[in-house]
C-alpha positions as CSV (number, residue, x, y, z in Angstrom):
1,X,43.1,-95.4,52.0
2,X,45.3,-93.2,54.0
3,X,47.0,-95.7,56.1
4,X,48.6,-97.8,52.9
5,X,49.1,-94.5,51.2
6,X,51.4,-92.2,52.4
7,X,55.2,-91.7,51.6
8,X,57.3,-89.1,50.4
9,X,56.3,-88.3,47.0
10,X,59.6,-86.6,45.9
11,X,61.8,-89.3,47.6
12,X,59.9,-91.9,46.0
13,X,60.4,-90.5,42.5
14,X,64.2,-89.9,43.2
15,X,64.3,-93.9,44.4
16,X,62.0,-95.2,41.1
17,X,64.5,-93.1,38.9
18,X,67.7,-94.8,40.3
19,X,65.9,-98.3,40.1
20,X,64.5,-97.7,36.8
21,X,68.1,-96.8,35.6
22,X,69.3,-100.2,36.3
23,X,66.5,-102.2,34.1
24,X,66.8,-99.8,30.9
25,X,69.4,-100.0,28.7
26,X,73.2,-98.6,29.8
27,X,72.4,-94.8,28.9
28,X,69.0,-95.0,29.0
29,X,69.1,-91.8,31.8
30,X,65.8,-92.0,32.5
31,X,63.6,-89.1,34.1
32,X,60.9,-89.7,36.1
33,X,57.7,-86.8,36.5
34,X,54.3,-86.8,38.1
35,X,54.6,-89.7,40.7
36,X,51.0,-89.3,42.2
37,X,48.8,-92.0,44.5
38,X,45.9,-92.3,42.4
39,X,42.2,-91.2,43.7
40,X,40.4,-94.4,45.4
41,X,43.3,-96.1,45.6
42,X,41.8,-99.8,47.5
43,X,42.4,-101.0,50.9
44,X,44.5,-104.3,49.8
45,X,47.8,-102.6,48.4
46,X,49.4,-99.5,47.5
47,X,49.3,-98.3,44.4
48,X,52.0,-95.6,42.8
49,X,51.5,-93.6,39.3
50,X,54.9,-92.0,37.4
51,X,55.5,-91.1,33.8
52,X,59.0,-91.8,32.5
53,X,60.9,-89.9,29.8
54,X,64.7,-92.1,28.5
55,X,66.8,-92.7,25.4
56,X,66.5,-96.0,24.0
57,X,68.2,-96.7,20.4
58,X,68.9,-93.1,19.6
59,X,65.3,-92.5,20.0
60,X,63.9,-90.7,23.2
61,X,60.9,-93.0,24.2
62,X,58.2,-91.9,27.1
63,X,55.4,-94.1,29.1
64,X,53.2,-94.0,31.9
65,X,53.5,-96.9,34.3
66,X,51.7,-98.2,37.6
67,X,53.9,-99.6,40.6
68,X,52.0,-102.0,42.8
69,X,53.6,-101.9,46.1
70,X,52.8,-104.8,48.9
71,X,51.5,-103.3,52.0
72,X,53.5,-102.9,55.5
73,X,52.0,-104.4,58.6
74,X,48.8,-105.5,59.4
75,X,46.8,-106.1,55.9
76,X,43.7,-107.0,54.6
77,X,45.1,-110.6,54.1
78,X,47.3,-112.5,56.5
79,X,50.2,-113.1,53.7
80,X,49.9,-110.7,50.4
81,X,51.4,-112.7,47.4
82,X,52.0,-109.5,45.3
83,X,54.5,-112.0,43.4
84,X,51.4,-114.0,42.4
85,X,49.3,-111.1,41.1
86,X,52.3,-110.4,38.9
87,X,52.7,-114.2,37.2
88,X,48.6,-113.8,36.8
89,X,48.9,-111.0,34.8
90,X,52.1,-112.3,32.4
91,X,50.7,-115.4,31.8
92,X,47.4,-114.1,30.8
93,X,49.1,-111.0,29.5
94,X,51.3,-113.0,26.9
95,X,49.6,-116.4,26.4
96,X,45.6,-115.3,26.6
97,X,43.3,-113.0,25.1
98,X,42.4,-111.8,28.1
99,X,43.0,-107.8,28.6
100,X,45.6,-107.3,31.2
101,X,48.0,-104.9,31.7
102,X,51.2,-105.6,30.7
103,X,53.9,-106.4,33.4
104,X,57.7,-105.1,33.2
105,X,59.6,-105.6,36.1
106,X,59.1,-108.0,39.7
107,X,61.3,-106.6,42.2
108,X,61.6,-108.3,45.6
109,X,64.1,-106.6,46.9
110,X,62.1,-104.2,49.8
111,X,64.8,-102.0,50.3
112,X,63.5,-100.0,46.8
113,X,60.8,-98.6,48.5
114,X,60.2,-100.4,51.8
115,X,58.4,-103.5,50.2
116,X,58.3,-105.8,47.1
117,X,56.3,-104.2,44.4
118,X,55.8,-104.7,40.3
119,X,55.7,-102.2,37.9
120,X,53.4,-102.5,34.9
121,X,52.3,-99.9,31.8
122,X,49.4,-97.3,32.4
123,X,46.7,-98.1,30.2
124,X,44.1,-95.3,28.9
125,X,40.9,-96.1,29.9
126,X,38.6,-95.6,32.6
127,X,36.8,-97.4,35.8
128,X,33.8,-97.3,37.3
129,X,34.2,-95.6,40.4
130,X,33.0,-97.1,44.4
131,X,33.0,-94.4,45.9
132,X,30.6,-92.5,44.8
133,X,29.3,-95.2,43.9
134,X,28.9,-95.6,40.0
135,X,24.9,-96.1,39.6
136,X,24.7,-92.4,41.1
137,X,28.0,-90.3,39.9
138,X,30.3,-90.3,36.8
139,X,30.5,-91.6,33.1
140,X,28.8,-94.7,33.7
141,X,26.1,-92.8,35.6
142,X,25.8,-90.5,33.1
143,X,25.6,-93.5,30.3
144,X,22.9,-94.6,27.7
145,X,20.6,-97.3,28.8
146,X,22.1,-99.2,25.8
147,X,25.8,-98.7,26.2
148,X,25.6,-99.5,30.3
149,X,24.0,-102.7,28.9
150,X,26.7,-103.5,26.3
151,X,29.5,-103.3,29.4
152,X,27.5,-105.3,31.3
153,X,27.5,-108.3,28.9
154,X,30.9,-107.7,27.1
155,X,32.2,-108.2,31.2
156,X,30.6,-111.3,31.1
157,X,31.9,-112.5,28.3
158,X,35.4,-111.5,29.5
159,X,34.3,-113.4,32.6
160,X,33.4,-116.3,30.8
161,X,36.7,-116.4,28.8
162,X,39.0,-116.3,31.9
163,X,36.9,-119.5,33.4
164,X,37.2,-120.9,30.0
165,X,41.3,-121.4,30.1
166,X,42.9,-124.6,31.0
167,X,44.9,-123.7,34.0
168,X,47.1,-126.6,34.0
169,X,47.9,-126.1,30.3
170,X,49.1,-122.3,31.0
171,X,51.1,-122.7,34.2
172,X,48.5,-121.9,36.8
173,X,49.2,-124.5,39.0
174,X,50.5,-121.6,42.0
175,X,47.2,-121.1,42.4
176,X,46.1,-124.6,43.7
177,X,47.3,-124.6,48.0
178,X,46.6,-128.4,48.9
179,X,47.3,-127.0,52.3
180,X,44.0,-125.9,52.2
181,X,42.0,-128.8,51.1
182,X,41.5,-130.6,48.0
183,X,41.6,-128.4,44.8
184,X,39.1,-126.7,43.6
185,X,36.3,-125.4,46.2
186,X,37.6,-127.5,49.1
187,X,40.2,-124.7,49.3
188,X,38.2,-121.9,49.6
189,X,36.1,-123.2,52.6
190,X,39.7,-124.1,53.9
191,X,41.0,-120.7,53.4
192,X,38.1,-118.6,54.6
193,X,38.0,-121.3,57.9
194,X,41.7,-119.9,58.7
195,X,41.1,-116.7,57.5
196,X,37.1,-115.6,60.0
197,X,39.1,-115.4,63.3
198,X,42.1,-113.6,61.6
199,X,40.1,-110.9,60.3
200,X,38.0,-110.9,63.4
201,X,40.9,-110.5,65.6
202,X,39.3,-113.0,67.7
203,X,35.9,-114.1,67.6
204,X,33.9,-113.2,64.4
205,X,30.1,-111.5,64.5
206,X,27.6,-114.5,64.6
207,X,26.0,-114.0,61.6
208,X,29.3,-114.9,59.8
209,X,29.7,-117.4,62.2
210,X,26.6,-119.1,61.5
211,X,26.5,-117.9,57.4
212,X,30.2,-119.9,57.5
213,X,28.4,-123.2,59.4
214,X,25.3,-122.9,56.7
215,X,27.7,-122.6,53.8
216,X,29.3,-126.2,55.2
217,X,26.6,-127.8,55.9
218,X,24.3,-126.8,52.8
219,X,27.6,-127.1,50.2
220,X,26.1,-128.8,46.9
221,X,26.9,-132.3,45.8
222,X,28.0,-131.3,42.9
223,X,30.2,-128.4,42.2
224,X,31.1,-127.9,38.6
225,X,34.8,-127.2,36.4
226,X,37.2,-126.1,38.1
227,X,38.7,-122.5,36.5
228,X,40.4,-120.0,37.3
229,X,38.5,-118.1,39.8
230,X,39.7,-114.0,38.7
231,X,38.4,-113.9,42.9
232,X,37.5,-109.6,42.8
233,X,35.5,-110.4,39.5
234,X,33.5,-106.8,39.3
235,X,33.4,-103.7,36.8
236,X,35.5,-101.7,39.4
237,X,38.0,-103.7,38.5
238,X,38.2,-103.4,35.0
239,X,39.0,-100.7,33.0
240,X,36.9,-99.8,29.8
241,X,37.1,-97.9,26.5
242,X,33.9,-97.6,24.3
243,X,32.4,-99.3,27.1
244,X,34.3,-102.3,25.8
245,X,37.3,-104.2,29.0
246,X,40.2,-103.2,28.4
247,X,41.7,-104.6,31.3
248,X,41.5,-106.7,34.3
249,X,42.6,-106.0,37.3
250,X,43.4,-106.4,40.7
251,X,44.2,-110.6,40.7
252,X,45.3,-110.7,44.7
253,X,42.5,-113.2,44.9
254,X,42.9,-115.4,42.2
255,X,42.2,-119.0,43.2
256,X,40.9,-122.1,41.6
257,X,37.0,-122.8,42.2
258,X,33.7,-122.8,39.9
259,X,32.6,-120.8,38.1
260,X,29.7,-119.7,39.8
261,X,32.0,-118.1,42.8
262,X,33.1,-115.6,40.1
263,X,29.8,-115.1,38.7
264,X,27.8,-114.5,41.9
265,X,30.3,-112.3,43.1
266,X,30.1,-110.6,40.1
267,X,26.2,-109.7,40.3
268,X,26.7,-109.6,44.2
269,X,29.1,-106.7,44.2
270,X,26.7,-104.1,41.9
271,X,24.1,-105.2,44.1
272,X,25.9,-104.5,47.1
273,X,26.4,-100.9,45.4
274,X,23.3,-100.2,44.4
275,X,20.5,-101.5,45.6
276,X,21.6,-102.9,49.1
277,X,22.5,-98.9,49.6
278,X,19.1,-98.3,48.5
279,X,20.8,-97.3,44.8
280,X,18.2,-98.5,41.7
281,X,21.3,-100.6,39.8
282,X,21.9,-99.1,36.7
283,X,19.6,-99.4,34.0
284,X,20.6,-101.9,31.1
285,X,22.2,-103.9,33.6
286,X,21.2,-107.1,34.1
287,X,19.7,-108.5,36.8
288,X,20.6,-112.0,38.6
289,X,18.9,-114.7,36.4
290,X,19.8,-112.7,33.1
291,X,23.0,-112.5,34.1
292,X,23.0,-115.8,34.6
293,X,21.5,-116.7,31.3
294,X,24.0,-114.5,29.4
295,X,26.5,-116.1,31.0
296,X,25.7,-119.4,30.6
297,X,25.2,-118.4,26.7
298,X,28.5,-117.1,26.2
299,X,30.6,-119.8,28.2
300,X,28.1,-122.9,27.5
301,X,28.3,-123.5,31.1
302,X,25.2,-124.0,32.6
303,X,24.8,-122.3,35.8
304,X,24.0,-124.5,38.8
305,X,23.4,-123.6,42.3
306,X,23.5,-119.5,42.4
307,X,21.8,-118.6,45.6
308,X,24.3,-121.1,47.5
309,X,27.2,-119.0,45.9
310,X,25.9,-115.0,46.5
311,X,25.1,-116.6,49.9
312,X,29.5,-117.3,49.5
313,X,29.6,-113.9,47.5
314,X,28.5,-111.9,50.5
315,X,29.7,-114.2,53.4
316,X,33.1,-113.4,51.7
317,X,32.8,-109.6,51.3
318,X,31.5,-109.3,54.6
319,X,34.3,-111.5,56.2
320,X,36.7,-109.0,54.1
321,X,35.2,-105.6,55.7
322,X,35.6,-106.9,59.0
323,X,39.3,-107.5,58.3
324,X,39.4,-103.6,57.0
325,X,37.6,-103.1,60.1
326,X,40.2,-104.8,62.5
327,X,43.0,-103.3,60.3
328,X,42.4,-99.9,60.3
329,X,42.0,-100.1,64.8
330,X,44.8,-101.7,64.2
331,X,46.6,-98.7,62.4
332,X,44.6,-96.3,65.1
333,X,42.3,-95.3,63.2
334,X,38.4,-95.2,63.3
335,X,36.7,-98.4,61.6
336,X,34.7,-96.9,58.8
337,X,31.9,-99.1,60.1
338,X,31.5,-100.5,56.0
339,X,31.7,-103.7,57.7
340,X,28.0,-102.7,59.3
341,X,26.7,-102.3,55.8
342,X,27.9,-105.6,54.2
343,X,27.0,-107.3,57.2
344,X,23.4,-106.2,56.9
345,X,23.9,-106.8,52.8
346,X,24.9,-110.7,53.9
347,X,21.7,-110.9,56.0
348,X,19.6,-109.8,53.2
349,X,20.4,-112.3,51.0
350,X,20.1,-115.4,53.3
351,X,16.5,-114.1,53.7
């Protein structure tokens, strides 16, 4: 998105190179090439691609590297933790099997390149893309049957291993905010409660007003584990090889919940891609219940109480595109109007 993405390409590789000179070894003289934004860059942060040539042990060494930089101004959150998406990804990075880039270097200092940012390695893979949406252009358009369905369950069962984890026992408590409510659920309804008339600037549309009330008033009794919530669980945020993860990205939401929030917005987001834009959804995916089933096969939970969280899936998506919305009018530019869409998408599924 134009508005988090645009800075001075050449000045930007002449700061990295100076920066990166003070992490690598004394004589390390490293040279910086090909800083590029990459295409379909999201809405939530701004993201930075360089390749780096230095001398390291007598031995010239080379890498590609991403550089996560926290937005300026008015974002699609009211505080961006980029600090926390950066402990996310070295915990899981160094103490999990779960596929995550690996992180270098936090740096908080915002004078660098006018905000705190991370820097992690360039992995070689690829992602299904939004926009055009996936089911209708690219490699996983252009897929077999068979191997669309093998990425659809080996997500799963990298969704199911993240909710499997023991937070407490890695370090994860930073992800439970009492301020918001008890842990666990209770914090999400307390979050998104704080977080409507933000992203509204003001009074939100009444359909999210009255989806929030329903979700409130129809919460279940009973609520399951509470996990680590990955919070933007979809395929466009992971990046495959052989049609296998490879990594998992974009942890800005990362929470503590169960782990049916992760799976509904899972299934909810390739639905909001395909079908709610009129899209057939890939074939060899799986549909709702079977993605259910698989899931609950390969984690051993069993899934409770699905409908009540893809009604949360899409009251949350929604509440985020209205925050894009209000950001972008913000930044003086014309609204995109995707909040339209998922708004519609939100009403569908409460029918």
């Amino acid at each position: 998105m134009a508005l988090l993405q645009t800075r001075d390409l050449e000045n930007t590789r002449s700061q990295l190179s100076d920066w990166l000179a003070g992490r690598l070894p004394r004589g390390a003289a490293p040279q910086i090439s090909d800083v590029q934004i990459p295409q379909g860059a999201g809405h939530s942060n701004e993201t930075l691609l360089f390749d780096a040539r230095w001398h390291e042990g007598g031995a010239e060494r080379a890498g590609g590297f991403v550089v996560r930089v926290r937005p300026g101004g008015r974002a699609v959150f009211p505080e961006y933790d980029i600090a926390l998406q950066f402990r996310c990804m070295q915990i899981l990075g160094t103490r999990t099997s779960v596929p995550v880039p690996r992180v270098l270097w936090f740096e908080e200092d915002a004078q660098i390149l006018g905000q705190p940012f991370y820097v992690m390695e360039k992995i070689d893979g690829v992602v299904p893309s939004d926009n055009p949406p996936y089911a209708i252009a690219g490699w996983l358009a252009e897929a077999s049957r068979e191997d669309r369905g093998k990425l659809w369950r080996r997500s799963l069962d990298v969704l199911a291993r993240i909710h499997a984890l023991d937070w407490r026992a890695l370090g994860f408590d930073f992800l439970d905010r009492p301020s918001h409510g008890a842990t666990g659920f209770d914090q999400q309804l307390g979050y998104y409660r704080e977080y409507l008339p933000w992203a509204s600037g003001g009074t939100p549309p009444a359909a999210l007003a009255d989806t929030f009330a329903w979700i409130e008033a129809n919460r279940p009794a009973e609520s399951g584990p509470i996990v680590i919530n990955w919070g933007d669980a979809r395929i466009s945020n992971m990046m495959y090889r052989d049609f296998t993860p490879v990594a998992v990205l974009d942890w800005e939401m990362a929470c503590l919940g169960p782990p049916e929030v992760d799976l509904a917005w899972f299934v909810f987001m390739n639905h909001f891609l395909t079908e709610a834009l009129g899209i057939p959804s890939p074939e060899g995916f799986l549909d709702r219940e079977a993605s259910a089933a698989e899931y609950a096969r390969v984690s051993g939970h069993a899934v409770r109480n699905l409908d009540y969280y893809t009604v949360w899936a899409a009251f949350r998506f929604a509440a985020i595109m209205v925050a894009i919305d209000t950001m972008m009018v913000e930044h003086g530019i014309e609204a995109a109007g995707a909040s339209g869409l998922a708004l519609a998408a939100l009403e569908g599924v409460r029918r």
